[in-house]
N, C-alpha and C positions, 0 to 999 in steps of 0.2 A: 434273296434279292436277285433278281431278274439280271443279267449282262447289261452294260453300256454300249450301246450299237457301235457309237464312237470309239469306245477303244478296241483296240485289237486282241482278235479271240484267238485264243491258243497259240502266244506267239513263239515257243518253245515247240510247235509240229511243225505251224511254218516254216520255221528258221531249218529245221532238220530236214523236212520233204526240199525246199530250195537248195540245201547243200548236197543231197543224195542222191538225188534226181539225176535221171541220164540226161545229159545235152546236149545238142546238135555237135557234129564233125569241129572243130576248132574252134568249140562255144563251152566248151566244159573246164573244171580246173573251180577251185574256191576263190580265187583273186579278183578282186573289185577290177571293174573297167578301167577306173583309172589308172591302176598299176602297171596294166601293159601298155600307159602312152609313156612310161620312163623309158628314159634310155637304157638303164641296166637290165630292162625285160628279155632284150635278143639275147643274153648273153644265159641264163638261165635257161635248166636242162630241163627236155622236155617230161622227165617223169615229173618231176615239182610243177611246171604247168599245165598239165593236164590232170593232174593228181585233181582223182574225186574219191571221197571218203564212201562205204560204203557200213550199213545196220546191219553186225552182226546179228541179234535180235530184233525182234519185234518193238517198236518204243511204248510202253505205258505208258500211261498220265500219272504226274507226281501226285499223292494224296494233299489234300486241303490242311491236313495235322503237321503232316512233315514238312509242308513249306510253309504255317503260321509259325513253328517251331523254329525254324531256320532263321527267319526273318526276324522273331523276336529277341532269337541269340542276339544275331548282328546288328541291330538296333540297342540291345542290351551294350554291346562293345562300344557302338561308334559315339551312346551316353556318356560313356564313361568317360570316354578321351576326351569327348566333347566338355565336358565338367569338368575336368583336370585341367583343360587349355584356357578353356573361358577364363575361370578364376582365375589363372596366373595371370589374365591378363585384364583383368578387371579391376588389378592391387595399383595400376598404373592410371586409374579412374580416380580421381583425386575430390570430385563433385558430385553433386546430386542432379546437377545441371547435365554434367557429362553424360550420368548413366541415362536420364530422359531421353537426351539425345538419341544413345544409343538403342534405346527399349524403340523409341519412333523409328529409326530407322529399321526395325526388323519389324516391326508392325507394317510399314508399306511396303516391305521385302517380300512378309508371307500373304498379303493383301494383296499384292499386283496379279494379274488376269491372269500368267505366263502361268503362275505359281499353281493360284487356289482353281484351276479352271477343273479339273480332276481331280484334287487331291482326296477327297472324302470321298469317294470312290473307290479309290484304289484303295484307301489304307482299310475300305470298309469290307473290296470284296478279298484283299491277304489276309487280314487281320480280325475282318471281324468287327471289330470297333474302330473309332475315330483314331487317329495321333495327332495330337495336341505337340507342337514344338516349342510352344512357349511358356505354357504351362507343364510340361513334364519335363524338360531341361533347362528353363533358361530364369524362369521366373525365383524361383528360389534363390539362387545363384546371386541375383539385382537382389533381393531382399535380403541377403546378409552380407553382402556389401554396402549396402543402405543403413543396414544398422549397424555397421563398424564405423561407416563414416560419422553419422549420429555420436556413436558415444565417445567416437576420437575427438569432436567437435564440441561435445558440450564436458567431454574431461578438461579440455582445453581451456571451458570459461573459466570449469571449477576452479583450475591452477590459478589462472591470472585473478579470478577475481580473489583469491585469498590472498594475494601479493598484494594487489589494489587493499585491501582490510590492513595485514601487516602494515604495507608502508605508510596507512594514513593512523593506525594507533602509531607506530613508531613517534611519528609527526608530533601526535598529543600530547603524548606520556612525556616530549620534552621539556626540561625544564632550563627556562630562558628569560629573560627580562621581556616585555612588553613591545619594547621599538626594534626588537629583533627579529618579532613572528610576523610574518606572513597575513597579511590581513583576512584571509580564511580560516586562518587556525585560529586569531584572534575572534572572530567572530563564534565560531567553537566554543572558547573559552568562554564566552560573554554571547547569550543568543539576544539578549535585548539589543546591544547595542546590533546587530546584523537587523532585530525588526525595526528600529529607528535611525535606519540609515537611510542615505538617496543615492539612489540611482538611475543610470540611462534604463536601465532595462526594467523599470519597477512597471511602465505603462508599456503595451504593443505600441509601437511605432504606427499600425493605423488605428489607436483607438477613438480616433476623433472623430473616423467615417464609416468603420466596420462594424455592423451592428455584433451581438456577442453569437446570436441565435447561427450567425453566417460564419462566424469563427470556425475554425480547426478544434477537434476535442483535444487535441494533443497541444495543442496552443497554449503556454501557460507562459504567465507574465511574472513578474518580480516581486508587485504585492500580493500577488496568490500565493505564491512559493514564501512572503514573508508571515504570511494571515496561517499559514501551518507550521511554521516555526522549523521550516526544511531550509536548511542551512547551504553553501555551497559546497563545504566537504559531499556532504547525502545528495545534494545533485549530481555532482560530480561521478560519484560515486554509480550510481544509479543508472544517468546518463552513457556511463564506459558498458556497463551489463548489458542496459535494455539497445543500446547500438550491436553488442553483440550477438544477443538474440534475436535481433533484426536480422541481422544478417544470415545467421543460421534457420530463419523461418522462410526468409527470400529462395533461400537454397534449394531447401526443402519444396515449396511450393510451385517450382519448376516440375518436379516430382506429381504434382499431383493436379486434378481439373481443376480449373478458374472459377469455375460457377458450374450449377448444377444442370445447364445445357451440355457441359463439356462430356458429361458422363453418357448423354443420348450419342454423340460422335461415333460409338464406334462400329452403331445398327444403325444409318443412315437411311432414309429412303431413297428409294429409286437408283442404288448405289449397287456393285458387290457386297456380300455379305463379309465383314473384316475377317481375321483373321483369329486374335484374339480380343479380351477387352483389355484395352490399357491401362484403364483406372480402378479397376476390380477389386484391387491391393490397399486402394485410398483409406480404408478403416486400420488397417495394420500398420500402413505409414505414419498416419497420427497419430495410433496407440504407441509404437517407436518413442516418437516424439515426444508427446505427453511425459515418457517414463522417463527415458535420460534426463529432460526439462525439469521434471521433480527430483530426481535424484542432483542433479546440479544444486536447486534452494538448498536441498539435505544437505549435502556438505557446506555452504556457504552457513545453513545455520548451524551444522556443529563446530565452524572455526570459530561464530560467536559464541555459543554455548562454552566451549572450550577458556576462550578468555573471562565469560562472565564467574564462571566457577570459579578460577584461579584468583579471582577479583575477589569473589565470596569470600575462600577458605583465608586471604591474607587477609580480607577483613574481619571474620573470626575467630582469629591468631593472635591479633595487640590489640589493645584497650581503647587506642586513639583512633579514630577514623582514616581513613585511607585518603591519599594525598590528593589535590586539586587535580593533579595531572590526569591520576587513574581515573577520579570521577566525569573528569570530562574524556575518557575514550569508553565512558560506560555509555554515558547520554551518549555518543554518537554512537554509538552501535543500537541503545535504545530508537534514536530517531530513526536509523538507518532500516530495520525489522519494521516500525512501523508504518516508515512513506514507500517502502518494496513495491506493492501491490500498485502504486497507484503514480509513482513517476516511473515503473518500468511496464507500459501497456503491453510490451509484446512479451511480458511473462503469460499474462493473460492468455492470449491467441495465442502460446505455443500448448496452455494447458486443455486450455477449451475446444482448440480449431475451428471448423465449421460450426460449431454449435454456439460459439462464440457472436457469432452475427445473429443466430437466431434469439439468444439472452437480450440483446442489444434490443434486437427489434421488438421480442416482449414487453422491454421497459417503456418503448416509445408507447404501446399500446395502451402499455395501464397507468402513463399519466395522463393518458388522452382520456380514462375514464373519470367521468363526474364523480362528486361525490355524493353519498346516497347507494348506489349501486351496492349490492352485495360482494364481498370480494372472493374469488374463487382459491380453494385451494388445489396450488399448483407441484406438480411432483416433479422431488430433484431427481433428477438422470444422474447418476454413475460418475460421469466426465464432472458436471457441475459440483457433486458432494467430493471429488477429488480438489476440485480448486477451492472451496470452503474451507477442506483441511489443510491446504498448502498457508490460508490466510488465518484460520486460527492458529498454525501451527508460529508464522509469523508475529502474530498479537500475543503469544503465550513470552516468547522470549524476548519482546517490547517490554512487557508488564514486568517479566524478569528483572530485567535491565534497571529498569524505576524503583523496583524495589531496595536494589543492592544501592541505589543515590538515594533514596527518602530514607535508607536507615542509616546509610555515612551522613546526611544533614541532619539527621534526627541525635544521632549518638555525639557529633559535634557542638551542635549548639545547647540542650540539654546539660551537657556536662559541665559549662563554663554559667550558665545558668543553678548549674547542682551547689556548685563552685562558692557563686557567691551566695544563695540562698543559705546555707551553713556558715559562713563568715560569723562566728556570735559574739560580735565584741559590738560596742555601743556606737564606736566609728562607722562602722562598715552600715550599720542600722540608721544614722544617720545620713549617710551618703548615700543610700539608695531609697530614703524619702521622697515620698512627695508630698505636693501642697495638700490640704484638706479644707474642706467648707465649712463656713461659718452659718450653721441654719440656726434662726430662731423659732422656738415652740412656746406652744399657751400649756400651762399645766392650770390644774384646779386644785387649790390648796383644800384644807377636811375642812375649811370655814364660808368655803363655796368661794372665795376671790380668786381671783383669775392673774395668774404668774406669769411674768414672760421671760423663758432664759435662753441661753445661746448652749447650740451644743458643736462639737467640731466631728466630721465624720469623714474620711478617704472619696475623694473624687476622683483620683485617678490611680492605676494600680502601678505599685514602686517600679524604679529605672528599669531591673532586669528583666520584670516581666515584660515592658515595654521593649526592650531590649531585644527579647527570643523573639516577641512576636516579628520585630519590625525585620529582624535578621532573616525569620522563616521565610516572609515573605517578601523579601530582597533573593536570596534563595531560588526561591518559586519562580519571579520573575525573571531571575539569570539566566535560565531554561527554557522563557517560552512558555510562563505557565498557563496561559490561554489555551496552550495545545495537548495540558497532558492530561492523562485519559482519568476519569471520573474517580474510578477505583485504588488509583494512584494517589490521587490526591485526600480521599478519605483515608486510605492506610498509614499515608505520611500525618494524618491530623490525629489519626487514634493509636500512633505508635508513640507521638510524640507527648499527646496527655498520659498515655501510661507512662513514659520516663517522670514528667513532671508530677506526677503523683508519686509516683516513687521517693523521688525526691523529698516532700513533703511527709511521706513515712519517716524517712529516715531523719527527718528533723522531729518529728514526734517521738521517735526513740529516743533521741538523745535528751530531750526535755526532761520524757518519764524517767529517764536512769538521774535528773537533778546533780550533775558534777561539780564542783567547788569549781566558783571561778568562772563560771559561765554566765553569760546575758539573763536576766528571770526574762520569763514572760509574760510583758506588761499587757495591762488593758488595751492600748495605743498598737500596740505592736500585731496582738492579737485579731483585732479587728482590719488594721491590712492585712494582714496575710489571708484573712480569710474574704476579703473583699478580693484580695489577689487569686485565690483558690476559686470563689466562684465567676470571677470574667474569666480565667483563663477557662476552666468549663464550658462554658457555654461559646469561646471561641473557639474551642477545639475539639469540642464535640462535634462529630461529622454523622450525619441524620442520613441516612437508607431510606431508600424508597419506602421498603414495609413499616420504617419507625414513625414515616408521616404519616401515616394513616392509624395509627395506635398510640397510646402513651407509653411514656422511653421511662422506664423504672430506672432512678437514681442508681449511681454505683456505687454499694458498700465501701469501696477503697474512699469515695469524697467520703459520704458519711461520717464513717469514721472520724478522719481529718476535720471534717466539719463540725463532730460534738466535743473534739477536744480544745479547738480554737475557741468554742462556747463558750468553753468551762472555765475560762480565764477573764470574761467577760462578765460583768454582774448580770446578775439576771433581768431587773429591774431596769437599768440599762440598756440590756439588750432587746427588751421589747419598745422601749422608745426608739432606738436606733432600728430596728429592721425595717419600719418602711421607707424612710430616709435613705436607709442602705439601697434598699429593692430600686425604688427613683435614681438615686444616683448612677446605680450600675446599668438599669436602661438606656437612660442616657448617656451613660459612657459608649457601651454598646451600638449604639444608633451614630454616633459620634463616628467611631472608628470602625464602621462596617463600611467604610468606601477605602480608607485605610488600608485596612486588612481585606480588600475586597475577595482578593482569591482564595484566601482562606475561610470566608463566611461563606463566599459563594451565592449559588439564591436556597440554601435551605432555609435560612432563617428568616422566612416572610415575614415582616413587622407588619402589624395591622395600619390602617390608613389613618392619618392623624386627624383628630378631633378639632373642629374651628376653635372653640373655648381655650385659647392657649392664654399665661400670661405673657407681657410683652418682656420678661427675662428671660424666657426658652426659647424667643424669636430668633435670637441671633445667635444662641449655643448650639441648636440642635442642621444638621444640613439635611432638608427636604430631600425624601428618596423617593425617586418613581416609582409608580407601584408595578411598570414590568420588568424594571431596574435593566434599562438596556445599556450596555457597556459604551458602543459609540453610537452616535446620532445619525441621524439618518440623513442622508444627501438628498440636496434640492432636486426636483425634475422638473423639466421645462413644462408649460400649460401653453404650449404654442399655438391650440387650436383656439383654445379660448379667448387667446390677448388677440389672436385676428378679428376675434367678431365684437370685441369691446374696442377694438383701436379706433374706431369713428369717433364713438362717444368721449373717449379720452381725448382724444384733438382738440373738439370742441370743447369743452371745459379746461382746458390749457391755455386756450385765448380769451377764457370768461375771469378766470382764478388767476389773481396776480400771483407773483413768484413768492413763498417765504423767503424770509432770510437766511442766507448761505451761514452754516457754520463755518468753523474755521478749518482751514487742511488739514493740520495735524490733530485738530479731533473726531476729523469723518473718517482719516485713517485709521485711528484707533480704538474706531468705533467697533463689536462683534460683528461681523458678518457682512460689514463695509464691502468686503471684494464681489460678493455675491449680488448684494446688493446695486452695486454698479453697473455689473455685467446684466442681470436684468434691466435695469435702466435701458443701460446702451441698446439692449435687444425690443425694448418699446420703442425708443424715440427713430431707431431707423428703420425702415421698410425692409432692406434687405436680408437676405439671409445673413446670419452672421454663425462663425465658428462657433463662438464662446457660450451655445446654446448648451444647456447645463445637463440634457437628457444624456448625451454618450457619459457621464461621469457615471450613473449607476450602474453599469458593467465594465470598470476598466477595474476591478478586481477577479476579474472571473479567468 
């Protein structure tokens, strides 16, 4: 590398030839000019001012080895202290704010002209190579102080938010009269009544003007939060976290570029070249982040994991189900694991970071694609299969959580169900009768005349049965059963026919053992039960996707049950009675599938009813939609439309005399009178008017 004309060449002979040098008559002496304008100069003896040093030898030039060596020692030193000082004084950097600050401020330090106008020069013609001051002393230093901060910061949530868990099971697990709790806890205890309640906060305050598409994503109103069965414990709850991880991301993000311009900053054009890159680090920052962030969920899920077991083992310990209390701090921990992901947004962006805005904008892409289009298959990155398993890991101890409550309602009601189905005394057989129908049949006597007799047959299945169903699904609904997950709900439907068959074993044992002293079993009897035996089947058989598409082979355990309930039935009997049977259980079934709606569900698609009905099944049976939609669909306004018909309606308003007005309290009592009205209103006047019905289809959203 050629010399810099600019800096000074050999400034080691210089300095020597200027100090050794002869010089003029009372010009000589080492002492700067300005020393001898003191006053104390006259008073000093002339050997020390005239004193010139004089080269024993001849001066060599230091070799190139021996002065990179020296230099790297000392450079080696002034690292060390410099790393030992920094750090101590870095522990008093309490933010991620703080350290940006101070990373900028030595970024325009070693950037200012004064600094870098020479430095790569020199450090290139002592050394050799470059010296880097902020990447070989300084940067590391900010980086694990970044990561102390970090995991001081999110140990921090861990704590509090397991406090936040403890103090709200605490809360639960209490056991209190009703006008005592807390209307949060009460709603806990009870999620129906929290989704049929009213409130200020169920609509946005401007749903009347804000369309939904101009909303905030993070905007969410009181019947969204009620249409998921996210209680105000799980808000709350949720709410305290995702403010904390806000916080901690704000922190952070001082740390790091704003946009992906920020990263061009530190090669400017037309500028100095910086000095280092300041945002260099920005992938280690966020991988930082990311880990504590998941290590935060990990414990927050092993404080539940930890109460759900402890819940398990005492409910596989006693015979009786585990108390109201326990099951509702199960459901909220169930709800709590399941709405994580999606009322705490900034879990998200802490896991995903940047790549979190490009996910986002994905999704905008590919609903903007038609349908028809071929769909691409798109590959997870790293960062994205991380936050998948933060969310299955979430959905595993949700499903948990449902399970240890469908087998406490399952093992509860069952048993008082077991209870009275064994009762064998002729009381208890009468008390849980019920009505039976009186059909008449034509029989053909051996003389060809034609008979007509009356036979009685179960129409609807005895109290208890009615009983478990109608309890199950009181149950289901005390939870929010709209919200629980698919898989939950069939294992609560296929645990509970296996107890009820059970059950029904165990009354066929005792029959076959024939004890003195026990109920026989009658024809009459026989035929409920197994009229009972087959609607509870078919109610609480829960149908799999793969079982819709094949046929579902009987289960030996009915069978069984089923040829011995026969076998007490004449035979001859029994084939006049089975189609009557089949008919009546359809219609029981069809009957009570709005009933039991949650528990049928839509696997059991009934076929579309036939015009040919007689006018007796007109009024027993209740007509089901065939896409059996749960609620109705809300009016939207046709405002373009009624502008360009509103001439014509004028004029046929002054042609068409007025009907006759019903009476008030029958037009208010009328279905759909309000709606009604408000369209009116919105015909007969020109102006605009609020009460146009279009903002109602997004004031759920």
């Amino acid at each position: 590398m050629l010399p810099d004309p600019a800096l000074p060449c050999g400034l080691l002979f210089s300095t020597l030839e200027s100090t050794t040098a002869p010089h003029p008559a009372g010009r000589g002496g080492v002492l700067e000019e300005e020393v001898k304008l003191s006053s104390w100069f006259r008073y000093l003896p002339e050997s020390v001012v005239e004193f010139q040093p004089a080269l024993r030898t001849l001066a060599h030039p230091i070799s190139q080895d021996y002065l990179r060596d020296t230099l790297q020692k000392w450079i080696a030193m002034c690292s060390d202290d410099i790393r030992a000082g920094v750090s101590n004084l870095l522990v008093y950097v309490k933010s991620m704010k703080g350290l940006a600050g101070i990373r900028d401020a030595v970024w325009e330090l070693l950037t200012s002209e004064s600094i870098s106008q020479n430095w790569e020069a020199v450090c290139r013609r002592l050394l050799d190579k470059p010296a880097s001051f902020w990447e070989d002393l300084l940067q590391q230093l900010f980086l694990d102080r970044l990561e102390t901060l970090t995991k001081e910061g999110f140990d921090s949530i861990s704590s509090s938010s397991k406090q936040l868990l403890t103090l709200a099971l605490q809360e639960l697990e209490v056991k209190s009269s009703t006008s005592t709790l807390s209307k949060h806890i009460q709603f806990e205890h009870n999620v129906a009544q929290f989704l049929w309640s009213e409130s200020s906060s169920d609509l946005p305050s401007d749903a009347a003007w804000v369309n939904v598409a101009n909303r905030g994503q993070l905007a969410k109103s009181g019947l969204s939060m009620k249409a998921q069965a996210l209680t105000p414990c799980v808000q709350s709850f949720c709410s305290a976290l995702d403010s904390k991880l806000e916080a901690r991301l704000d922190d952070l993000l001082s740390y790091l570029p704003t946009d992906s311009s920020a990263i061009k900053e530190a090669a400017p054009t037309g500028q100095p070249r910086s000095a280092f890159d300041r945002y260099a680090d920005a992938g280690t920052v966020e991988g930082l982040l990311r880990h504590h962030c998941i290590a935060c969920i990990h414990h927050v899920l092993g404080c539940v994991r930890e109460e759900l077991q402890s819940t398990q083992s005492l409910q596989g310990g006693q015979e009786d189900a585990p108390s109201d209390a326990r099951l509702n701090a199960v459901l909220f921990m169930a709800r709590l694991c399941q709405s994580l992901t999606e009322l705490c947004p900034h879990l998200k962006r802490c896991i995903l970071g940047r790549s979190g805005s490009a996910e986002s904008a994905l999704k905008e892409t590919r609903s903007a694609k038609k349908l028809g289009k071929g769909k691409v298959a798109q590959e997870v990155t790293p960062v994205q299969a991380k936050w998948r398993g933060v969310k299955a890991e979430l959905l595993q101890q949700s499903l948990f959580a449902y399970q240890i409550w469908s087998s406490a309602v399952t093992k509860g009601l069952v048993q008082c169900f077991t209870r009275t189905l064994l009762l064998d005394t002729a009381g208890s057989v009468l008390a849980t009768a019920t009505n039976w129908d009186e059909i008449e049949i034509q029989e053909e006597t051996e003389s060809g005349n034609s008979v007509t007799s009356k036979i009685r047959l179960p129409a609807q299945p005895s109290w208890y049965v009615q009983c478990l169903l109608f309890s199950l699904c009181q149950e289901v609904n005390r939870v929010g059963g709209h919200t629980l997950p698919k898989v939950t709900l069939q294992e609560l439907l296929r645990t509970c026919m296996a107890e009820v068959l059970a059950a029904y074993k165990k009354l066929v044992e005792e029959k076959q053992e024939k004890k003195t002293g026990t109920f026989p079993m009658t024809q009459n009897r026989a035929l409920q039960l197994l009229y009972d035996l087959r609607y509870l089947s078919i109610i609480l058989t829960a149908k799999s996707e793969e079982a819709k598409t094949s046929r579902i082979k009987p289960d030996s355990g009915i069978e069984a049950v089923t040829d011995f309930l026969e076998g007490h039935i004449d035979p001859f009997d029994l084939d006049v009675f089975t189609p009557h049977l089949n008919s009546n259980l359809n219609r029981l079934v069809q009957r009570t599938s709005v009933l039991f709606g949650l528990l049928t569900g839509t696997e059991h698609q009934y076929p579309g009813r036939s015009g040919a009905l007689s006018s007796q099944e007109l009024h027993n049976i209740l007509p089901l939609a065939s896409s059996q939609i749960r609620f109705g669909l809300l009016p939207l306004s046709m405002s373009s439309s009624r502008k360009s018909k509103s001439a014509p309606r004028s004029t046929e308003r002054v042609q068409v005399p007025p009907p006759a007005l019903p009476r008030a309290e029958d037009e208010v009592s009328r279905p759909g009178s309000l709606f009604r009205q408000l369209v009116s209103e919105e015909e007969d006047t020109a102006a605009p008017s609020l009460f146009k019905l279009g903002w109602l289809s997004g004031m759920t959203k």
